[in-house]
C-alpha positions in Angstrom: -7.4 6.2 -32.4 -11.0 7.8 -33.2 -14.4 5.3 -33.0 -14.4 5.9 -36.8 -11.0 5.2 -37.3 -11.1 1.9 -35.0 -14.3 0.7 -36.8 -12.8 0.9 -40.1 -10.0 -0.8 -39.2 -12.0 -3.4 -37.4 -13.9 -3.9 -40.4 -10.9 -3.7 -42.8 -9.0 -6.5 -40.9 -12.4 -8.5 -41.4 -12.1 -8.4 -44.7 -9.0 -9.2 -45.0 -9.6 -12.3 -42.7 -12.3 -13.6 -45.3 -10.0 -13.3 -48.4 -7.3 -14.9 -46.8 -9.5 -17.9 -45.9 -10.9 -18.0 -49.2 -7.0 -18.4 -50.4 -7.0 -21.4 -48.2 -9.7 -22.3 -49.7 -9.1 -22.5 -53.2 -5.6 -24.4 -51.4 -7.6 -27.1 -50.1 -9.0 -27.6 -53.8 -12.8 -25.6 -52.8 -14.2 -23.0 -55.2 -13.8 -19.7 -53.6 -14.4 -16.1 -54.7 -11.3 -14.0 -54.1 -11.6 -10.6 -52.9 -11.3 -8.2 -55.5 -9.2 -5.4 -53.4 -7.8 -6.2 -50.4 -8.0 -3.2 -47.8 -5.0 -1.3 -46.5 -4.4 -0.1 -43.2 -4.4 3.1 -42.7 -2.4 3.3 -39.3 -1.8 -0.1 -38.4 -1.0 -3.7 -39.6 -3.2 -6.4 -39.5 -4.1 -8.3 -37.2 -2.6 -11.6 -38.7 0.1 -9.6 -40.4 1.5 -8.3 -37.1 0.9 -11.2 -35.2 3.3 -12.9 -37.6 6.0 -10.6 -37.4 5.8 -10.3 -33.5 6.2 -13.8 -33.4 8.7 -14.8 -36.2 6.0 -17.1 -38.0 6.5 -18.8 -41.5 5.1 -18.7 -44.0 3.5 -22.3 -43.6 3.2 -21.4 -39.4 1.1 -18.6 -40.3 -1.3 -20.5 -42.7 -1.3 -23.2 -40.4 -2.5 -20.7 -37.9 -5.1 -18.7 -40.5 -6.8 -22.1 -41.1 -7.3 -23.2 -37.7 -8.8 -19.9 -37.1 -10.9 -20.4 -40.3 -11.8 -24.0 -38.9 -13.1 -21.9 -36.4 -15.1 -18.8 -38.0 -15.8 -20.5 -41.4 -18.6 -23.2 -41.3 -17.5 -24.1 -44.6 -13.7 -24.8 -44.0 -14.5 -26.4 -41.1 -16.8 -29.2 -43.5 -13.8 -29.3 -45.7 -11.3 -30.5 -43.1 -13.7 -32.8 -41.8 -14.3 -34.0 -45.3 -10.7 -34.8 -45.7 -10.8 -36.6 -42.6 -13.5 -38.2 -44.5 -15.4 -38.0 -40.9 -17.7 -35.6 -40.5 -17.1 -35.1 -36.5 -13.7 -34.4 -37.8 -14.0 -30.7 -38.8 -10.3 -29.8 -36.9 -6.8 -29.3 -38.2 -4.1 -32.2 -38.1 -0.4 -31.2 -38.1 -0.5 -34.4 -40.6 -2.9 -32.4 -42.8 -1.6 -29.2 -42.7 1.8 -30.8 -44.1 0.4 -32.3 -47.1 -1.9 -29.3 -48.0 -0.2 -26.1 -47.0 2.8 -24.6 -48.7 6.5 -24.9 -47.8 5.8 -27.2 -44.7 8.2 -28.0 -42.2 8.1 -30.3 -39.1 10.2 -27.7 -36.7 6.5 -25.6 -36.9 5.4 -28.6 -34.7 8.0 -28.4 -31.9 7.4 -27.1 -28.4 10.7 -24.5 -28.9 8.9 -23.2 -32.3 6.4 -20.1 -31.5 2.9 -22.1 -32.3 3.6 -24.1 -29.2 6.0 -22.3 -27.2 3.3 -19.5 -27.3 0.4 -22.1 -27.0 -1.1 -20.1 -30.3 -2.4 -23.2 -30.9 -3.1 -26.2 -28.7 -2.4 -29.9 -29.8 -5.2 -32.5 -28.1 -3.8 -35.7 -26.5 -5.9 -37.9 -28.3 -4.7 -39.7 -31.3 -1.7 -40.0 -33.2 1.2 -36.7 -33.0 0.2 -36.2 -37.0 -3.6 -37.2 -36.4 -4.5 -35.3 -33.3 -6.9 -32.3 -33.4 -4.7 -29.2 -33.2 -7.1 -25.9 -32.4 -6.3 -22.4 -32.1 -6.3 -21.1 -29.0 -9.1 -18.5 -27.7 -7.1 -15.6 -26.8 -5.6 -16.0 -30.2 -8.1 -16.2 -32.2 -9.9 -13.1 -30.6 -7.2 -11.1 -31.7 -7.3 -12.1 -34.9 -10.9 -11.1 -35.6 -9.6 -7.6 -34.0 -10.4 -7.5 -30.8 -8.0 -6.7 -28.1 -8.6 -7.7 -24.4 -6.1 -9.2 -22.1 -6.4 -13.6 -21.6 -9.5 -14.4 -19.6 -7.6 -16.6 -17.4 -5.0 -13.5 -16.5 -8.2 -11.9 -15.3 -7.9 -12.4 -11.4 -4.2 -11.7 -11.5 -3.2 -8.7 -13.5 -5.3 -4.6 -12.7 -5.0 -2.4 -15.5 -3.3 0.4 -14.5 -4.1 3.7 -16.0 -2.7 7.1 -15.7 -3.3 9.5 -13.0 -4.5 12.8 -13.0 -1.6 14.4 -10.8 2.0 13.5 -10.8 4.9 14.4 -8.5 7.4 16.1 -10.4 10.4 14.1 -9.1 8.1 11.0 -10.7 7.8 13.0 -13.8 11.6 13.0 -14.3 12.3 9.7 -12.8 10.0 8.4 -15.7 11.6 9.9 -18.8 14.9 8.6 -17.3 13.4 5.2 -17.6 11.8 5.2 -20.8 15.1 7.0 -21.9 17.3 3.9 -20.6 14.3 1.9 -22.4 14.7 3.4 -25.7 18.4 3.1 -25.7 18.6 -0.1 -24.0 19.0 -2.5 -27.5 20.4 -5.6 -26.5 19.5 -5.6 -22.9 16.2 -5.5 -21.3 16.6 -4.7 -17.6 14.2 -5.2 -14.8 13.1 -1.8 -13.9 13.5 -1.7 -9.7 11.1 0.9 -8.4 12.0 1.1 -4.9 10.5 3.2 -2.1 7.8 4.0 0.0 5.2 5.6 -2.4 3.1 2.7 -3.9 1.3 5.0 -5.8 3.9 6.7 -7.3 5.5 4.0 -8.5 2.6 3.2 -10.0 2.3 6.3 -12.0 6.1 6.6 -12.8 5.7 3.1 -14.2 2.3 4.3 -16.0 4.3 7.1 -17.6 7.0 5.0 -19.0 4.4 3.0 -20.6 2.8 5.5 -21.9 5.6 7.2 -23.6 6.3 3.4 -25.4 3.1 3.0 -26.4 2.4 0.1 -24.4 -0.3 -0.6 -21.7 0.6 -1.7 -18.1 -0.8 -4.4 -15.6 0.1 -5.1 -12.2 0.2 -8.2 -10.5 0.9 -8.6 -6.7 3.9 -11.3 -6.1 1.8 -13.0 -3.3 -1.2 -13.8 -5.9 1.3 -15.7 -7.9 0.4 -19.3 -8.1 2.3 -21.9 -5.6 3.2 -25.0 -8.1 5.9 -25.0 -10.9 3.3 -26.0 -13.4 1.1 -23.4 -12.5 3.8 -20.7 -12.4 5.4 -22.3 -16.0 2.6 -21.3 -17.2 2.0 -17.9 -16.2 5.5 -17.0 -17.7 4.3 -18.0 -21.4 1.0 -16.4 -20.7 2.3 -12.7 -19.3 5.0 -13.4 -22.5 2.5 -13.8 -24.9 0.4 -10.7 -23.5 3.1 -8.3 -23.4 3.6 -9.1 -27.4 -0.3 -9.3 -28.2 -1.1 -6.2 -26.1 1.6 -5.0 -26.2 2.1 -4.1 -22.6 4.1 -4.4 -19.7 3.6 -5.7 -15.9 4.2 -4.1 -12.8 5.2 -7.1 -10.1 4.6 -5.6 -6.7 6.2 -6.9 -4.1 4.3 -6.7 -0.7 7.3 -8.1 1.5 10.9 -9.7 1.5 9.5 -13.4 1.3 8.4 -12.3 -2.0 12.2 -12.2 -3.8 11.9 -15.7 -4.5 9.0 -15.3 -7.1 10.7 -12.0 -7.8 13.9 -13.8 -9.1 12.2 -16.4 -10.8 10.0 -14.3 -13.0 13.5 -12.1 -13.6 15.2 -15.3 -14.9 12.1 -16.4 -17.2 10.6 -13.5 -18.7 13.0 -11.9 -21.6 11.5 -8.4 -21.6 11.6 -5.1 -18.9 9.0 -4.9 -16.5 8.8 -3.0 -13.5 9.5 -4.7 -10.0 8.1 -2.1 -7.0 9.1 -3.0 -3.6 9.3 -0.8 -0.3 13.2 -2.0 0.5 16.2 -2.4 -2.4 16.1 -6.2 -3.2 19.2 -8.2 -5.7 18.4 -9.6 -8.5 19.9 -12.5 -10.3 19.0 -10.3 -13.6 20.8 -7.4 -15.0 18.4 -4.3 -13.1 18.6 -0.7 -12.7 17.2 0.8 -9.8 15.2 4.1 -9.0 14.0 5.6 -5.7 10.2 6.2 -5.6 9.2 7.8 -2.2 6.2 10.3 -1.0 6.9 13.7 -1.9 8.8 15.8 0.5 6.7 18.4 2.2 7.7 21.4 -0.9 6.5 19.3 -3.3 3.3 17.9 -1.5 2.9 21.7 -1.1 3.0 22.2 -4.7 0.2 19.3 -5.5 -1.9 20.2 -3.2 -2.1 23.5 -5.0 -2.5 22.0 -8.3 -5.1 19.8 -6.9 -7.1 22.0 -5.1 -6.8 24.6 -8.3 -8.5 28.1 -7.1 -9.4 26.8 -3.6 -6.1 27.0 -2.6 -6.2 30.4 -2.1 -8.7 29.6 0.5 -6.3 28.0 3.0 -4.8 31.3 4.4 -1.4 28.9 4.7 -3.0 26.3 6.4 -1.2 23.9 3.0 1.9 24.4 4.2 1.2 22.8 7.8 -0.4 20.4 6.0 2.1 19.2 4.0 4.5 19.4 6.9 2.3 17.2 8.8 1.1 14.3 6.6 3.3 12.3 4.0 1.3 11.5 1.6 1.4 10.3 -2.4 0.3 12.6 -5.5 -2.7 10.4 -5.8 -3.5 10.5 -2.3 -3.4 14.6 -2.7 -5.8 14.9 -5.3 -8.4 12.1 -4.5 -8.2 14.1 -0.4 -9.2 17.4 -1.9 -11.7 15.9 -4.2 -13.1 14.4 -1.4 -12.8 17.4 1.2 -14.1 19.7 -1.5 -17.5 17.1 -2.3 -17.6 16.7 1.5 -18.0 20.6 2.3 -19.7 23.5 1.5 -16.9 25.5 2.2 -13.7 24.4 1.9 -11.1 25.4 4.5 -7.7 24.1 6.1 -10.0 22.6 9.2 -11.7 20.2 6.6 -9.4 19.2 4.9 -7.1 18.2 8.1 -9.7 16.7 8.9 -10.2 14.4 5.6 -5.7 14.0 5.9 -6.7 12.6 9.2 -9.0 10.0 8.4 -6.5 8.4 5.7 -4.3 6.0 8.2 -7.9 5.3 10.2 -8.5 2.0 8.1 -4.9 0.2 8.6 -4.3 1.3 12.0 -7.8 -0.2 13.4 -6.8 -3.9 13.7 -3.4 -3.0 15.0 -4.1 -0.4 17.6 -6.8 1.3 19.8 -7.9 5.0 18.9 -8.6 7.7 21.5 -10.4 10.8 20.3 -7.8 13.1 22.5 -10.4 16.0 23.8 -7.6 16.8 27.0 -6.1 20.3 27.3 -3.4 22.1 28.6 -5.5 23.0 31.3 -6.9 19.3 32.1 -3.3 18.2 33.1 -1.4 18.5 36.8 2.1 18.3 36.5 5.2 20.0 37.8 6.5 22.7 36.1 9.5 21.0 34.5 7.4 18.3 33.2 4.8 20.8 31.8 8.0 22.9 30.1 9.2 19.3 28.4 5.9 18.8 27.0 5.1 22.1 25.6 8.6 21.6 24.0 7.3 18.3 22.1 4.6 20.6 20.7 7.0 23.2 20.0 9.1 20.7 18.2 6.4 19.4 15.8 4.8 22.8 14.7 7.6 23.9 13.5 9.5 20.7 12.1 9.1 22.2 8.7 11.0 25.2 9.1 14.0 23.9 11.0 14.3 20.9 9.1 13.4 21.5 5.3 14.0 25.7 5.7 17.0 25.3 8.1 18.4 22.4 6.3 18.6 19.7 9.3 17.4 17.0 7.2 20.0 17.5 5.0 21.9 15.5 7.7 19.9 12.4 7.3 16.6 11.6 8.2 17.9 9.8 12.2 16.3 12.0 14.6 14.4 14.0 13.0 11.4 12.7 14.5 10.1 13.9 17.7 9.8 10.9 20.0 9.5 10.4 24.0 9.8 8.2 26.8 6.8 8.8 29.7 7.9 7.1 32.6 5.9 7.1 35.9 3.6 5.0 37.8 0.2 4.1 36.5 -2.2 7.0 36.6 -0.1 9.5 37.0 -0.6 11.3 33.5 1.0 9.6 31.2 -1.5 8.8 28.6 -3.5 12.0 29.8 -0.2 14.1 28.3 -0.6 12.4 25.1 -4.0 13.6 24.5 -3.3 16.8 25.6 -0.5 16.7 22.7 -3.0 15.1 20.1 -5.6 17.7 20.7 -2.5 21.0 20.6 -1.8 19.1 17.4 -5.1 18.2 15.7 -4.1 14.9 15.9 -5.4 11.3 16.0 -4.1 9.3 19.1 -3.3 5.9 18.5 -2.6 3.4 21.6 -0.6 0.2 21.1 -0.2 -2.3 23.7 3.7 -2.9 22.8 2.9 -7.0 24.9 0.4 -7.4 21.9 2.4 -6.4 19.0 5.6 -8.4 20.1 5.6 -11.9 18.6 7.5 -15.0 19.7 8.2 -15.4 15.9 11.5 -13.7 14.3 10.8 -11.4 12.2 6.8 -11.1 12.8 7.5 -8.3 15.6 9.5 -5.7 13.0 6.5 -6.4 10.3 4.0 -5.7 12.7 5.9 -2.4 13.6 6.3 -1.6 10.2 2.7 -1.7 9.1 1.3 0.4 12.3 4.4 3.2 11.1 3.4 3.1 7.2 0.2 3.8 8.4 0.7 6.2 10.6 2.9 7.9 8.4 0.3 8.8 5.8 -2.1 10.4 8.5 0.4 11.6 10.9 -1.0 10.3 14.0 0.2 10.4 17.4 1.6 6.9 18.6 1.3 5.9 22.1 3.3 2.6 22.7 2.3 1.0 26.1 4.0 -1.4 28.4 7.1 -0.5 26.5 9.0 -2.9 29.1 7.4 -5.6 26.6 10.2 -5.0 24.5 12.6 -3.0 25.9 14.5 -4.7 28.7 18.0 -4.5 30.1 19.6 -6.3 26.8 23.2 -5.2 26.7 24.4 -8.4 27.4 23.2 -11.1 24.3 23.5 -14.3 26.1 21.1 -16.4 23.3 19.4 -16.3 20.3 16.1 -14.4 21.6 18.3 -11.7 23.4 19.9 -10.9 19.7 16.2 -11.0 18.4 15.1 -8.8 20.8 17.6 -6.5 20.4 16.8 -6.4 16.1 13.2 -5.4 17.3 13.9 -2.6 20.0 16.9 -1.4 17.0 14.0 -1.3 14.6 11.4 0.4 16.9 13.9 3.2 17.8 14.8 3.5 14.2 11.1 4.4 12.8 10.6 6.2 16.1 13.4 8.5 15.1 12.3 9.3 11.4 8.3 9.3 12.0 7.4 12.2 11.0 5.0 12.1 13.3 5.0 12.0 17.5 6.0 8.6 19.1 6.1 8.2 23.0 6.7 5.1 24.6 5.4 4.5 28.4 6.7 2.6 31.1 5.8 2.2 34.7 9.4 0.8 35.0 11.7 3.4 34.1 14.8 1.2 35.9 14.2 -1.6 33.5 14.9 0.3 30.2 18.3 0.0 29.1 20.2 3.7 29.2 21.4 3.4 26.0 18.1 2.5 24.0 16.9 5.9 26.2 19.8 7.8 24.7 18.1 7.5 21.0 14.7 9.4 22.4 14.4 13.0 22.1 12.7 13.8 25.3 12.5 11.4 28.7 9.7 12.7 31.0 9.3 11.3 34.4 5.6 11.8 35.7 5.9 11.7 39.7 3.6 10.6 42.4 1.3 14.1 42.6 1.9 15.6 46.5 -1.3 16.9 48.3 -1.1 20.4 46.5 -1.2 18.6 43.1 -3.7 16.1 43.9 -5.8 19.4 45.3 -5.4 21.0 41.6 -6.7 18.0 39.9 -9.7 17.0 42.2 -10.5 21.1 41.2 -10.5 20.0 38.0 -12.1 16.7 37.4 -15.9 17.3 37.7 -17.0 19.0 34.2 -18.7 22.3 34.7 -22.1 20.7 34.2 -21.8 18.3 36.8 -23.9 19.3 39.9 -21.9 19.2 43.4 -22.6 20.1 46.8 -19.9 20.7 49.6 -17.1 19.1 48.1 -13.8 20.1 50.4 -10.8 19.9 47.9 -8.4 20.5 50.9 -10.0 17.2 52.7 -10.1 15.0 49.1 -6.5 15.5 48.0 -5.2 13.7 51.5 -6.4 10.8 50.2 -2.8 9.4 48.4 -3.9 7.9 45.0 -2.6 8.9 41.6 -4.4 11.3 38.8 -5.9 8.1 36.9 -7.5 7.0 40.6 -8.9 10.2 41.2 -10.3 10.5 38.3 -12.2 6.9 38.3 -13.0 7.5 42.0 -15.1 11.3 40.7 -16.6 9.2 37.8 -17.9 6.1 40.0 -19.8 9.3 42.3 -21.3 10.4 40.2 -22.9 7.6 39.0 -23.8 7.0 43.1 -25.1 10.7 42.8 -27.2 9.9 39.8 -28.8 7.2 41.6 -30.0 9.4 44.4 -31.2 11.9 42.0 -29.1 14.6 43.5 -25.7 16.4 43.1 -22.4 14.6 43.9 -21.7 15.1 47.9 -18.4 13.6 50.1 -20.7 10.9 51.2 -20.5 9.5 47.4 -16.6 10.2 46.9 -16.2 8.4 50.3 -18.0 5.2 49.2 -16.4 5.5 45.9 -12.7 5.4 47.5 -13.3 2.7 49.2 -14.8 0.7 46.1 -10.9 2.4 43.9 -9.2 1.3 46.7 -10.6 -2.3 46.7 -10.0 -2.5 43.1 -6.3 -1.6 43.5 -5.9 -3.4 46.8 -4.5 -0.9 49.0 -6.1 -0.8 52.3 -7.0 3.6 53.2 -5.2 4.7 56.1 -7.8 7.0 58.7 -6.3 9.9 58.2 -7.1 9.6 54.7 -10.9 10.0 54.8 -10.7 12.0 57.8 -13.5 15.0 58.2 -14.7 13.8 54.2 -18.8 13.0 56.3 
């Protein structure tokens, strides 16, 4: 509808407010000047006019309502009621007064099961007499009537306006005209629309869609915001019942987690018409429902947004969009609201930026829940045999090309188990485990994110699978590299369930391997206790690498490697340092903590530091050096 349009209706439906209080008027025995022509509408009813026929008034109801709106927006009604209260600080309506003034009157108008109350149109004060009490229009009402069309006031911290967005998956697209199509056709029944799936955005805009197709406008309202009493939640029902007539619109009930199917249900049972109920797992209903999947876009199609979002910088990427969209699972909205960023961000846009921006996306929710390392390792920072080093340059192989042997080669046409390249790094501590990871983040242009697997298991049921699940949503939408430490936390030796935390523990490990297997992502779990892991829980890993104890010629390599080329040295014997028998991750703190003693001196790093640092590593992990150890370092 135009501004010029709108204004002339508002002004229209003004008018016709006025004359029909003046008909009131002349009812309740005033002198009145009748309008002599009464607009018409152009495109739409009036406001009074179609607020009678959405709610089935009377005749009588819908006077009754005009003049407690004209109590209300007419000084001189308001004197005449008061007058015929003969009280002055009387000017309200009485259902007693309405009855003997008004036209056909009938006492069912006054029940709570007739729409002036059932709908609160109107609210009836305690005070007084049922005939004698002051009966008032209510606010919300009486606001549309004068034309203007804003949601309740008091819905206000509850329901978002949701509008539509600028880029749409195509499988939404279709999805949506299926559901206004079932909507359309649907006369006698009005089904609860089940959006189900891991795209909360999408299932925003296929809901969005629908809406917009029926004319109607859509809200959301998050289950857990729903008030806690029956009162409280009574009255929601006839508020969200009246706006969905008023508006008219719809609701989109998002439900954040399983608890939530309770308040789910009871808003199913309550409210008469469709809305749209969006959860990440399928959930029953006590209410007939039809249900539609609403995930993230497989890779193809993310593909195909990002070219649409991008528009003529795509052609910049030089194919960098399709490793993109193999890497990161992400929404239609998330697409477009990514490139508009990366594009404001950079004077140049190119695949490097925008990983980057895809990058920062799972930053915020995995923060609270687990430690990032900014991986700067490579290949050649890392001493390992050459089995080990053959393994782990698999797992690299593995996720560059996931895309091809999965989507091109059709192996996730099989299901989506094991598709996901995940790892057990088993070895004493120090001895490379994390240091691999890195490596693999930095191959991958990855973020590596540690989780201490002690931290993130909970002594309460269910609390250990819903921290999992929010690290994995997370780190689905950024792609990140997940490191879970002290895996024997979790994992034990649990093929025998001898109580009720054994079967727990085994519904958390089952769940953990399950997300492990379909992240799209790399997951590696570590253990310094590779003999305490159940065989069978192993079996559902992709790769188990076993980091060994280095020997003297691998403890050589890496003491060759550890000083950065800027560090200044002087007559360090490589051959001499690797007999000293500690792990990578020793040798390593051992170089550092010399360097520091070097610094002090103000000169380079010399065996006289190393030696005092040893012995300071070797206090800290209390193992006493043998001679032969240090022998010839001074």
């Amino acid at each position: 509808m135009s501004t010029a349009t709108a204004m002339s209706w508002t002004e229209a439906n003004h008018t016709y407010l006025v004359a029909e209080f003046a008909r009131l008027k002349e009812r309740l025995g005033m002198t009145a000047m009748l309008a002599s022509g009464i607009p018409e509408p152009q495109d739409s009813p009036f406001a009074i006019d179609r607020l009678t026929a959405m709610f089935g008034l009377t005749d009588f109801e819908r006077d009754l309502l005009l003049l407690c709106a004209g109590v209300e927006m007419d000084s001189e009604l308001a004197a005449r009621c008061a007058e015929m209260h003969q009280l002055s600080q009387r000017p309200y309506v009485t259902f007693g007064l309405a009855m003997s003034l008004l036209e056909n009157p009938h006492w069912s108008a006054f029940t709570p099961v007739r729409p002036l109350r059932r709908f609160h149109l109107v609210e009836l004060s305690n005070s007084g007499g049922f005939a004698t009490a002051p009966v008032r229009i209510d606010e919300r009402v009486l606001h549309y009537l004068a034309g203007m069309h804003v949601p309740d006031p008091s819905l206000n911290s509850l329901i978002t306006p949701i509008a539509g967005a600028p880029l749409v998956a195509e499988e939404h697209r279709n999805t949506a005209t299926s559901i206004a199509r079932i909507l359309r056709e649907a006369s006698q029944v009005a089904p609860v629309l089940h959006l189900c799936g891991d795209d909360a955005f999408g299932q925003e805009d296929v809901a969005a869609l629908v809406t917009q197709a029926l004319g109607l406008e859509l809200f959301s309202i998050r289950l857990e915001d729903l008030p806690g009493s029956t009162q409280d939640l009574e009255r929601l029902v006839w508020l969200l019942e009246r706006e969905a007539l008023l508006l008219p619109a719809t609701f989109l009930l998002q439900c954040g987690n399983s608890s939530m199917t309770a308040a789910a249900n009871y808003l199913a049972d309550k409210l008469p018409f469709s809305f749209f109920l969006a959860t990440q797992e399928p959930v029953r209903l006590h209410r007939a429902y039809a249900r539609f999947d609403v995930n993230k876009p497989a890779a193809r199609e993310q593909h195909d947004l990002w070219v649409r979002a991008l528009n003529g910088a795509a052609s910049n990427m030089n194919g960098g969009l399709a490793r993109i969209s193999q890497q990161f699972r992400l929404s239609a909205r998330m697409i477009y609201h990514t490139g508009m960023l990366a594009s404001t961000n950079s004077a140049e846009l190119n695949p490097d930026t925008l990983w980057k921006a895809c990058r920062s996306l799972a930053r915020p929710k995995l923060e609270d829940l687990a430690q990032r390392i900014s991986p700067a390792a490579t290949w050649g920072d890392i001493v390992l045999p050459e089995l080990q080093m053959r393994m782990l340059r698999h797992m690299s192989t593995q996720a560059w090309h996931r895309m091809r042997v999965h989507e091109h080669w059709g192996f996730a046409g099989k299901g989506k188990r094991g598709l996901g390249v995940s790892a057990l790094f088993c070895g004493e501590s120090g001895t490379g485990k994390t240091l691999a990871a890195e490596v693999l983040a930095s191959e991958l242009g990855l973020d590596l994110y540690r989780i201490d697997l002690a931290s993130v298991v909970s002594k309460y049921i269910g609390e250990t699978e819903k921290n999992l699940k929010i690290i994995f949503d997370a780190a689905e939408e950024g792609g990140v590299l997940l490191l879970f430490d002290e895996a024997d936390a979790l994992f034990g030796k649990r093929g025998e369930v001898k109580d009720s935390h054994d079967r727990y523990a085994n519904i958390e490990v089952g769940y953990l391997l399950q997300r492990m297997e379909s992240y799209a992502g790399l997951a590696v779990l570590t253990t310094n206790l590779k003999a305490s892991l159940d065989r069978a829980f192993q079996r559902r890993l992709r790769f188990t690498i076993t980091f060994p104890f280095p020997d003297a010629a691998q403890r050589e390599a890496i003491w060759a490697k550890v000083f950065p080329s800027s560090t200044p040295t002087r007559g360090l014997d490589m051959k001499k340092l690797s007999q000293l028998n500690v792990a990578g991750g020793n040798i390593r703190n051992i170089a550092l903590n010399a360097a520091f003693l070097a610094a002090d001196c103000d000169g380079p790093v010399g065996m006289e530091h190393l030696l005092e640092a040893a012995k300071l590593e070797a206090h800290k992990i209390e193992r006493p050096l043998a001679g032969a150890e240090l022998r010839g370092w001074v």
